[in-house]
N, CA, C and O atoms as a CHARMM CRD file, in Angstrom:
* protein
*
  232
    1    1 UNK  N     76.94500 134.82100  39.55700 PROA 1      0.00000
    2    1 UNK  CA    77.23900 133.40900  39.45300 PROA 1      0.00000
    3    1 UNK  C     78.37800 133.02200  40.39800 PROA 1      0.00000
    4    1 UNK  O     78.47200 131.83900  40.72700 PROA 1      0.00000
    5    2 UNK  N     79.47000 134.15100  40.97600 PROA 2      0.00000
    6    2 UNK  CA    80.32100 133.95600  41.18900 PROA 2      0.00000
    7    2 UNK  C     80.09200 133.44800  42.93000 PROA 2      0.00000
    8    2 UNK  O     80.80700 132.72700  43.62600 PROA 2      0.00000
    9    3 UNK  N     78.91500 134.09400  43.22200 PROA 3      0.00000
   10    3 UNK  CA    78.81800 134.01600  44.71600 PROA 3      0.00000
   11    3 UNK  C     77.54600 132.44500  44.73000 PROA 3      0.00000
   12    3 UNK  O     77.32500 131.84700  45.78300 PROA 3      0.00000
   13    4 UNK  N     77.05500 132.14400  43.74700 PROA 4      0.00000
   14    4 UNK  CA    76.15000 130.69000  44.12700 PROA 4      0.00000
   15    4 UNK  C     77.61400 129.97400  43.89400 PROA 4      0.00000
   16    4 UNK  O     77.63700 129.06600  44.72500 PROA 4      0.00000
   17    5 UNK  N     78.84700 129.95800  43.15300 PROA 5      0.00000
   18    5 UNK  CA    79.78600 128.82800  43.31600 PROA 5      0.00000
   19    5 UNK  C     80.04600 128.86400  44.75000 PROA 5      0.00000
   20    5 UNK  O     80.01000 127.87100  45.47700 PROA 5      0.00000
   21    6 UNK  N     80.32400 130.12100  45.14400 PROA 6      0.00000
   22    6 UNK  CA    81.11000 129.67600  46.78800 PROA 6      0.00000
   23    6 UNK  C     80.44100 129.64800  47.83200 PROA 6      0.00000
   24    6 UNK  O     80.81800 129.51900  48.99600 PROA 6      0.00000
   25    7 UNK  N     78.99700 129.82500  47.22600 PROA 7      0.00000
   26    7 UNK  CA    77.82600 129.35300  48.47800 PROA 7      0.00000
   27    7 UNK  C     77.52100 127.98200  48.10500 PROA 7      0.00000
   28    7 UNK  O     77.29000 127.27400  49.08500 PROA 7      0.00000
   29    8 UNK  N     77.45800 127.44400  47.07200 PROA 8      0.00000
   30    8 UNK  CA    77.73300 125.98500  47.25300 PROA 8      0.00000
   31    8 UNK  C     78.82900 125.05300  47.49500 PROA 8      0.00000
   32    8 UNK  O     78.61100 123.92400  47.93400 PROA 8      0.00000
   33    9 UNK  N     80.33400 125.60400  47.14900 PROA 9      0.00000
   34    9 UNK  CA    81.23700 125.19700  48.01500 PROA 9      0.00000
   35    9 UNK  C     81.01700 124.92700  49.27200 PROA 9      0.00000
   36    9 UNK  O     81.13200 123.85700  49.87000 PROA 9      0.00000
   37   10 UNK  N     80.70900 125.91400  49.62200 PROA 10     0.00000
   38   10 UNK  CA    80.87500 126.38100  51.19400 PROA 10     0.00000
   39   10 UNK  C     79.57600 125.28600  51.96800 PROA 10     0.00000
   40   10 UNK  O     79.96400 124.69200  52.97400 PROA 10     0.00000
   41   11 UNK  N     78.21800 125.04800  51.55600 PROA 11     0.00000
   42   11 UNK  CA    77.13900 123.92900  51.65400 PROA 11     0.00000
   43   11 UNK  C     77.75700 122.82100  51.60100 PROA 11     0.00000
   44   11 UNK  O     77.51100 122.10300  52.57000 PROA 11     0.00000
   45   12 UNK  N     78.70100 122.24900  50.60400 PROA 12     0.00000
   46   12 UNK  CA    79.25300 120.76400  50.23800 PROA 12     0.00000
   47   12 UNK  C     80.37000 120.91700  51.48300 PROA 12     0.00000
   48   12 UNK  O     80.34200 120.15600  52.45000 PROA 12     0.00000
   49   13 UNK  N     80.99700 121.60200  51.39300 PROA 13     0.00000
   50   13 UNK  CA    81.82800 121.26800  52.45600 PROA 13     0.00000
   51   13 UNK  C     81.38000 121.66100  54.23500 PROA 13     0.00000
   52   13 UNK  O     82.21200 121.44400  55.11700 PROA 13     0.00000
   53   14 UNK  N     80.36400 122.08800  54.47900 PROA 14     0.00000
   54   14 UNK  CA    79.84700 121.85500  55.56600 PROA 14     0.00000
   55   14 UNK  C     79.25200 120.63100  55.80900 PROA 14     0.00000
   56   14 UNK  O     79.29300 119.85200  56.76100 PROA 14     0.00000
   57   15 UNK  N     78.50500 120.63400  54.38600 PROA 15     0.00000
   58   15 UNK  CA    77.66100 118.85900  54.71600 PROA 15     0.00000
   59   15 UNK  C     78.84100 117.69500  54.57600 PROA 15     0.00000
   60   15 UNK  O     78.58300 116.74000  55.30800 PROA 15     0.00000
   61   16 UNK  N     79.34600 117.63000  54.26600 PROA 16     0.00000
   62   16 UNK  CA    80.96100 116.44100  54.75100 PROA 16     0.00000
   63   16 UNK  C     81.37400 116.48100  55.81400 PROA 16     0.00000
   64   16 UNK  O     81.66900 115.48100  56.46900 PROA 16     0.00000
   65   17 UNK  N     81.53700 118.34800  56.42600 PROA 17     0.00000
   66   17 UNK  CA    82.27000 118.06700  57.36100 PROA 17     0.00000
   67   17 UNK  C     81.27200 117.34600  59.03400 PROA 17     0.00000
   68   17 UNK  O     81.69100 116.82900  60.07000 PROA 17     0.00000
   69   18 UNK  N     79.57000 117.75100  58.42700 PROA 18     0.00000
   70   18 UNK  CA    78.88700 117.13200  59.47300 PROA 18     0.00000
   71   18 UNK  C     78.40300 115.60300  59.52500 PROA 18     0.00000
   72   18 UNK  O     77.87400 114.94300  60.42000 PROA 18     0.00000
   73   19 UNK  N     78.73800 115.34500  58.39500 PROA 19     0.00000
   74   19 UNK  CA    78.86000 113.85900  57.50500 PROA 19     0.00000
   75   19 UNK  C     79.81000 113.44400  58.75100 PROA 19     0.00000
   76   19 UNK  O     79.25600 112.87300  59.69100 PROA 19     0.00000
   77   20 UNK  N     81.00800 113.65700  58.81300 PROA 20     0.00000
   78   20 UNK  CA    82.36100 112.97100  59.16500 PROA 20     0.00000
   79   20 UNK  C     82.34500 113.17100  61.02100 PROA 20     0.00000
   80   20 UNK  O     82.76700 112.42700  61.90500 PROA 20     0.00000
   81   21 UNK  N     81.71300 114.40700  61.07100 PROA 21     0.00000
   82   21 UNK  CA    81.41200 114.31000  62.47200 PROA 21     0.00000
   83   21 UNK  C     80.79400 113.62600  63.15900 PROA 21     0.00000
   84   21 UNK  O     81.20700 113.15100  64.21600 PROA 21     0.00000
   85   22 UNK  N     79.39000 113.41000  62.54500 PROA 22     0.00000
   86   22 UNK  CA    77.97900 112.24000  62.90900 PROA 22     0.00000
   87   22 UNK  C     79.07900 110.82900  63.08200 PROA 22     0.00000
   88   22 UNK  O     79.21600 110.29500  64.18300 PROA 22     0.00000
   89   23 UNK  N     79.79700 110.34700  61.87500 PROA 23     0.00000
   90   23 UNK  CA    80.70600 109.05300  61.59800 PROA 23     0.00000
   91   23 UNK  C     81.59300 108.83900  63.33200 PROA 23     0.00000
   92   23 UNK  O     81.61900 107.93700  64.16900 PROA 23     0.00000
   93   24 UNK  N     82.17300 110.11900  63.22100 PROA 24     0.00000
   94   24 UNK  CA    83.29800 110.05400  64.17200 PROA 24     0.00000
   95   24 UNK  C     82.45600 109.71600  65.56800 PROA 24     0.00000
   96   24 UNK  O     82.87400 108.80900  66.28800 PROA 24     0.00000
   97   25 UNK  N     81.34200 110.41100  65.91200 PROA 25     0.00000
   98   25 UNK  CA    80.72300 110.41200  67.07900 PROA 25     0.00000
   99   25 UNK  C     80.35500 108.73500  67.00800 PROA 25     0.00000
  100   25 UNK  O     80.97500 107.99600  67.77300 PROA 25     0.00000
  101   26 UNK  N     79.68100 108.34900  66.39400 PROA 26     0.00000
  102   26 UNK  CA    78.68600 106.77700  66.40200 PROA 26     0.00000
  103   26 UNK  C     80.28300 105.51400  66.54300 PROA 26     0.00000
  104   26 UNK  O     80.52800 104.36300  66.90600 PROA 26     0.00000
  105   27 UNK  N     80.89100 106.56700  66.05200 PROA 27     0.00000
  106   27 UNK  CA    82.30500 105.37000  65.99500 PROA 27     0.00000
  107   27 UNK  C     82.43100 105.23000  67.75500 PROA 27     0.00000
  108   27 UNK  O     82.60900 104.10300  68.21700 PROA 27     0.00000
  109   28 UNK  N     82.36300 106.02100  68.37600 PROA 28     0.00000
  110   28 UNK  CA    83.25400 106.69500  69.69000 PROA 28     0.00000
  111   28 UNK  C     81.89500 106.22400  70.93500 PROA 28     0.00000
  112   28 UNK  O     82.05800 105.60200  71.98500 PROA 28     0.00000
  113   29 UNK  N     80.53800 106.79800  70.33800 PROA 29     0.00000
  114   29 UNK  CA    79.74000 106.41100  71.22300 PROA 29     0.00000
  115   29 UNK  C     79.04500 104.59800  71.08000 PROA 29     0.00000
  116   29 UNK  O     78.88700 104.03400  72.16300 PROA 29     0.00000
  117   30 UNK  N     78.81100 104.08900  70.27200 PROA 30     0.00000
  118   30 UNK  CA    78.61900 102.70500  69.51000 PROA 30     0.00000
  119   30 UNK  C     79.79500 101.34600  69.47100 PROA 30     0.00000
  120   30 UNK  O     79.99500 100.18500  69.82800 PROA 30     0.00000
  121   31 UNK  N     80.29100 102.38800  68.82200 PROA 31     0.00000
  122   31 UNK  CA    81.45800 100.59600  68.44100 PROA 31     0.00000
  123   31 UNK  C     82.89200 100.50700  69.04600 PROA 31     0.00000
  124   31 UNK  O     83.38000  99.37800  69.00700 PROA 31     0.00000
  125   32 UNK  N     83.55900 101.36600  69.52800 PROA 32     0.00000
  126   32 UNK  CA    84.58200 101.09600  70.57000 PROA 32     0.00000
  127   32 UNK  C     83.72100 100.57000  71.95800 PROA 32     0.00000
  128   32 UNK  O     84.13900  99.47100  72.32300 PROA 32     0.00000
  129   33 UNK  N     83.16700 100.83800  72.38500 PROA 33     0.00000
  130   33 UNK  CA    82.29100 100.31900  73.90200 PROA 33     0.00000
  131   33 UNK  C     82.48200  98.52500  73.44200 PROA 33     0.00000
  132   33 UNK  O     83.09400  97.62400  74.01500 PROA 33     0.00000
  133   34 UNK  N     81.70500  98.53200  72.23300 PROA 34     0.00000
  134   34 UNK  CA    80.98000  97.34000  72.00100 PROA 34     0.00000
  135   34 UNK  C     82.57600  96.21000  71.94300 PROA 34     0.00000
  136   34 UNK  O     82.78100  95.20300  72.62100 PROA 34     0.00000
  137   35 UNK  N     83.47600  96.83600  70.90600 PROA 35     0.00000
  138   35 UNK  CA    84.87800  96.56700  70.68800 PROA 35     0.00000
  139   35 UNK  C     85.98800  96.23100  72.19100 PROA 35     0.00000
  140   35 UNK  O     86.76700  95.31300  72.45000 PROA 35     0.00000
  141   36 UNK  N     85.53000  97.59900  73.00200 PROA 36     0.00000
  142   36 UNK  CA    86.43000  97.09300  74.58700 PROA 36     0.00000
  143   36 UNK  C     85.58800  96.18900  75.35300 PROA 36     0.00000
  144   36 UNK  O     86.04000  95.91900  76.46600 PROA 36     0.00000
  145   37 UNK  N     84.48400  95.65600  75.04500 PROA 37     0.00000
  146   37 UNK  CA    83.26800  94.94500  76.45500 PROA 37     0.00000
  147   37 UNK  C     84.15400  93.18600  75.32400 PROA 37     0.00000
  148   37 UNK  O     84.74300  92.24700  75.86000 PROA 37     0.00000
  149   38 UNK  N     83.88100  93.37200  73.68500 PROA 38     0.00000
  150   38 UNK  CA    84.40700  91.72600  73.30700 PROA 38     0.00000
  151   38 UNK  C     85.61800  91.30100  73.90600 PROA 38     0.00000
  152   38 UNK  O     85.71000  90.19500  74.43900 PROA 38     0.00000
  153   39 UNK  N     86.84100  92.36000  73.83300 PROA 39     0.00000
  154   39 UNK  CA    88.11500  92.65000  73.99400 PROA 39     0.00000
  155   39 UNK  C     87.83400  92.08300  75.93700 PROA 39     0.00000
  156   39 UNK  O     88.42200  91.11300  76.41400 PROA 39     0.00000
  157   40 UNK  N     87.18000  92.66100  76.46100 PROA 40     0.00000
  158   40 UNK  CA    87.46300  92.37800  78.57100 PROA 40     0.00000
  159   40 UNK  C     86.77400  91.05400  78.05200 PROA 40     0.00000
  160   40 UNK  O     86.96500  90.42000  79.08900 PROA 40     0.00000
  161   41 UNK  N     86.22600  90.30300  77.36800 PROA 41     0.00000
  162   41 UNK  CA    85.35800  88.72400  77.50900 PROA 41     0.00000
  163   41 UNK  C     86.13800  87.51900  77.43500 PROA 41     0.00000
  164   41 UNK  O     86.17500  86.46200  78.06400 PROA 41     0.00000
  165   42 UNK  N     86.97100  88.21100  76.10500 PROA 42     0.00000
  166   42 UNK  CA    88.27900  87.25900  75.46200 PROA 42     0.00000
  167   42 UNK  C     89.11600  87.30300  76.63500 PROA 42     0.00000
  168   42 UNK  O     89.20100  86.18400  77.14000 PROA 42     0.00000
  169   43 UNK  N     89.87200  88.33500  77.35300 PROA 43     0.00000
  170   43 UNK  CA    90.78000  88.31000  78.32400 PROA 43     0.00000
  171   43 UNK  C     90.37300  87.30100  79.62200 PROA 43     0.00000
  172   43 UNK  O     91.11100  86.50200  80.19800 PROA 43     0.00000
  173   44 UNK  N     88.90400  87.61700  79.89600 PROA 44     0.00000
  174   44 UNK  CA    88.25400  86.69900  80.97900 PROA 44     0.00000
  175   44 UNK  C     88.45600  85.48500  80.83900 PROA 44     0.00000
  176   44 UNK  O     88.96400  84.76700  81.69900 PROA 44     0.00000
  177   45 UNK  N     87.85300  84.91900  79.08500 PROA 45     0.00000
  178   45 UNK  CA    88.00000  83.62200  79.05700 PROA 45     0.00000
  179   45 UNK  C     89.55700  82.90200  79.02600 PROA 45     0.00000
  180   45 UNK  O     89.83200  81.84000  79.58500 PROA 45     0.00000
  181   46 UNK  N     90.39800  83.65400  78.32200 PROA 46     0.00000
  182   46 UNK  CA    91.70800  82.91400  78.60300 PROA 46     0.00000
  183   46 UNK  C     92.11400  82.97200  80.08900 PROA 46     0.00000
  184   46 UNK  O     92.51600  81.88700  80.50700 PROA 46     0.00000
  185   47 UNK  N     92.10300  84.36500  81.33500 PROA 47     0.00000
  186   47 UNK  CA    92.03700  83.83000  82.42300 PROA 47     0.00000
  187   47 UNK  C     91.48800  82.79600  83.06900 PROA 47     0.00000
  188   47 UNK  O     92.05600  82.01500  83.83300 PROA 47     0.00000
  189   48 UNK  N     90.26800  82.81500  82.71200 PROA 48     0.00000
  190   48 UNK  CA    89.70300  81.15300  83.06800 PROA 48     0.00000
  191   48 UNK  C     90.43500  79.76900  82.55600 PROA 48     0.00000
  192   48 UNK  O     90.82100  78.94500  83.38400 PROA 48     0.00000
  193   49 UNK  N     90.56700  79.60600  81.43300 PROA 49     0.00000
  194   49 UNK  CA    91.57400  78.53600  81.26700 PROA 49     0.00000
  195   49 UNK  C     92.65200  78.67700  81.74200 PROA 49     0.00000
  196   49 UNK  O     93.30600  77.65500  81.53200 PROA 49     0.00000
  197   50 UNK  N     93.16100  79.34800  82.23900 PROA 50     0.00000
  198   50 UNK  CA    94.49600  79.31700  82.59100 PROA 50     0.00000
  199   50 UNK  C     94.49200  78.54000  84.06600 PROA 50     0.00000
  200   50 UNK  O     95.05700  77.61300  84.64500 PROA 50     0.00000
  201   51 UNK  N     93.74600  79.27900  84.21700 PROA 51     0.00000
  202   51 UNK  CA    93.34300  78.51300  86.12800 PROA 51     0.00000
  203   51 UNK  C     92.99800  77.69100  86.35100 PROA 51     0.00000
  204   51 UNK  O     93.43900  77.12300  87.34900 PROA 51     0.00000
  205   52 UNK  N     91.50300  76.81300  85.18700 PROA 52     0.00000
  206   52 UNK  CA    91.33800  75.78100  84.89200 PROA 52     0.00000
  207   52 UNK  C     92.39600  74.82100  84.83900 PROA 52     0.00000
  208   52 UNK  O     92.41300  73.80300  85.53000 PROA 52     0.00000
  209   53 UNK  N     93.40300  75.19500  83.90100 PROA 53     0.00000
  210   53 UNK  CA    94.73800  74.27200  83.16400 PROA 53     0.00000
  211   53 UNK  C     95.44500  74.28400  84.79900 PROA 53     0.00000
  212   53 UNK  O     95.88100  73.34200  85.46100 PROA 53     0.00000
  213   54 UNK  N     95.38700  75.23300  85.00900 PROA 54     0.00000
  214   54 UNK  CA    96.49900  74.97200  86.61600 PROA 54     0.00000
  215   54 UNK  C     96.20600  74.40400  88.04600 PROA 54     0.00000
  216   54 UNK  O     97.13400  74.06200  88.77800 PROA 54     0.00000
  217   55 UNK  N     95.09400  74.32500  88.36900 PROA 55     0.00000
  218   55 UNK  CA    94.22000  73.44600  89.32000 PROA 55     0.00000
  219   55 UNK  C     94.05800  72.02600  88.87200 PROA 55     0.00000
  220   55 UNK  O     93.69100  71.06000  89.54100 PROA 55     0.00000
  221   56 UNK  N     94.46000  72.09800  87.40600 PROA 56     0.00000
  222   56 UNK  CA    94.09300  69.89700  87.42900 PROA 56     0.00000
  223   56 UNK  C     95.70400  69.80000  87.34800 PROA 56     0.00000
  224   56 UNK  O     95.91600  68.89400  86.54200 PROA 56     0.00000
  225   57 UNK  N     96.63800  70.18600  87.69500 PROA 57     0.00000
  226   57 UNK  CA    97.85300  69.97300  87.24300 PROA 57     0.00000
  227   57 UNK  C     98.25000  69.46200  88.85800 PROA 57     0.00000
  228   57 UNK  O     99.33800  68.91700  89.04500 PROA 57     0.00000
  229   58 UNK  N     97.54100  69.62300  89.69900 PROA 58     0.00000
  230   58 UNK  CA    98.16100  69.31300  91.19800 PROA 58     0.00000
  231   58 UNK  C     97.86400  67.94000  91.32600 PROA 58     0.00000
  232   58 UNK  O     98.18300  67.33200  92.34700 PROA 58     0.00000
């Protein structure tokens, strides 16, 4: 009995730790990209107003 406890330990904590890996990867390949492309759009558009705002000012 003593060795199905720590062969199922040992199963639960592999399957978490590939749980958390899959997570970490989709975070890294998926949603930072998606997060830095909104992040360069916002920066674009306030450069644009800015230049906008400063060309009618002459």
């Amino acid at each position: 009995m003593k060795k199905f406890g720590n062969g199922f330990f040992l199963g639960v904590l592999a399957t978490l730790s590939a749980v958390v890996g899959a997570l970490f990867s989709f975070k890294k390949t998926v949603v930072e990209p998606v997060e830095n492309h909104e992040q360069k759009l916002d920066e674009n558009r306030k450069r644009v107003l800015r230049k906008q705002r400063s060309a009618h000012l002459n």
